[in-house]
C-alpha positions in Angstrom: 125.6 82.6 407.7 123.7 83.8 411.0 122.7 79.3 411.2 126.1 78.6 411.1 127.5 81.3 413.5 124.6 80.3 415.9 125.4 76.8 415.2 129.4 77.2 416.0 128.5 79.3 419.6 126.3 76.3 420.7 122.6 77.4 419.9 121.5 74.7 417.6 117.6 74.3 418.6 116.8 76.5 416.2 113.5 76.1 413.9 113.8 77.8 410.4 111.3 78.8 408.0 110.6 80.5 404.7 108.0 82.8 404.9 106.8 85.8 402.6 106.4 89.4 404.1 106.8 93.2 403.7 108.2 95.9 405.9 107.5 99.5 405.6 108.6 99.6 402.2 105.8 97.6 400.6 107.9 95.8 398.5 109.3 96.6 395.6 109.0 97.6 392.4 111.5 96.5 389.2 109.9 97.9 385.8 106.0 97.8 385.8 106.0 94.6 388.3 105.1 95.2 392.3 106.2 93.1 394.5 104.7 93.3 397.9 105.3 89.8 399.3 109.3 89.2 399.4 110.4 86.1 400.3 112.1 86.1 403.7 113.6 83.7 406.5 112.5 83.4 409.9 113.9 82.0 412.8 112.7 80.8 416.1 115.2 80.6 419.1 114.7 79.8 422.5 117.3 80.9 424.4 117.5 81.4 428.8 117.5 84.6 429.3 121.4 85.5 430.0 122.2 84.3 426.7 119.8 86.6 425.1 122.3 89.4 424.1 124.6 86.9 422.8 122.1 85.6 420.2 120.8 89.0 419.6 124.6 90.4 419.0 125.6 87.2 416.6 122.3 87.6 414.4 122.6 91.5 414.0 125.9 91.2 413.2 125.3 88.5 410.7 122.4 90.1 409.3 122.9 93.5 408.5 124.0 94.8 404.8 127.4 96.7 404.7 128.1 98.7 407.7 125.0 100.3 408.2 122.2 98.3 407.1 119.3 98.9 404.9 115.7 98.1 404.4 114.8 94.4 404.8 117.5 93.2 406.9 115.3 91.8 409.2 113.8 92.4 413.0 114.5 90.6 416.1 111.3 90.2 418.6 111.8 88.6 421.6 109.3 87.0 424.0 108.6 85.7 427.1 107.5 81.4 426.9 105.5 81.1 429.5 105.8 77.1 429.4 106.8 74.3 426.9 105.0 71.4 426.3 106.6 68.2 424.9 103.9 65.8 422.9 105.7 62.6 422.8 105.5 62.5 426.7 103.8 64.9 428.1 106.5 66.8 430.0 106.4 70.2 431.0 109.0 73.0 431.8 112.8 72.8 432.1 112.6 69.6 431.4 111.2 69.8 427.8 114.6 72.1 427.0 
């Protein structure tokens, strides 16, 4: 749901990946089995930065359980870049975007 809503808005270089993590629950228990890695999704955007709210408002909305949330719906980090490097030619910078 958060792809498609970033998809729709006009974000679509977006790299997706299923990982396994924990949060400050340590997993979870169900009977006598722990489970302390939970499969998750992660998603790497870049964005400039006066779209940043935007993306952040779109995933937060499309993330979060009910109407208040709970444990393991996710966290947004966001980072400078620096620079960008494109392999097939060398390029550097805007123009890589």
């Amino acid at each position: 749901m958060v792809l498609a809503e970033l998809l729709d808005v006009g974000f679509s270089q977006i790299t997706k990946m299923d990982v396994f993590g924990r949060g400050k629950q340590k997993g979870i228990r169900v009977g006598s089995v722990e489970y302390d890695e939970l499969p998750k999704e992660m998603l790497m955007i870049r964005v400039n930065n006066e779209d940043k709210d935007e993306v952040i408002k779109i995933i937060m909305q499309n993330s979060r359980t009910g109407s208040k949330g709970t444990f393991g719906d996710g966290k947004i980090f966001v980072l400078p870049i620096k620079d960008s490097y494109r392999i097939r030619d060398g390029k550097s910078g805007e123009d890589v975007l």
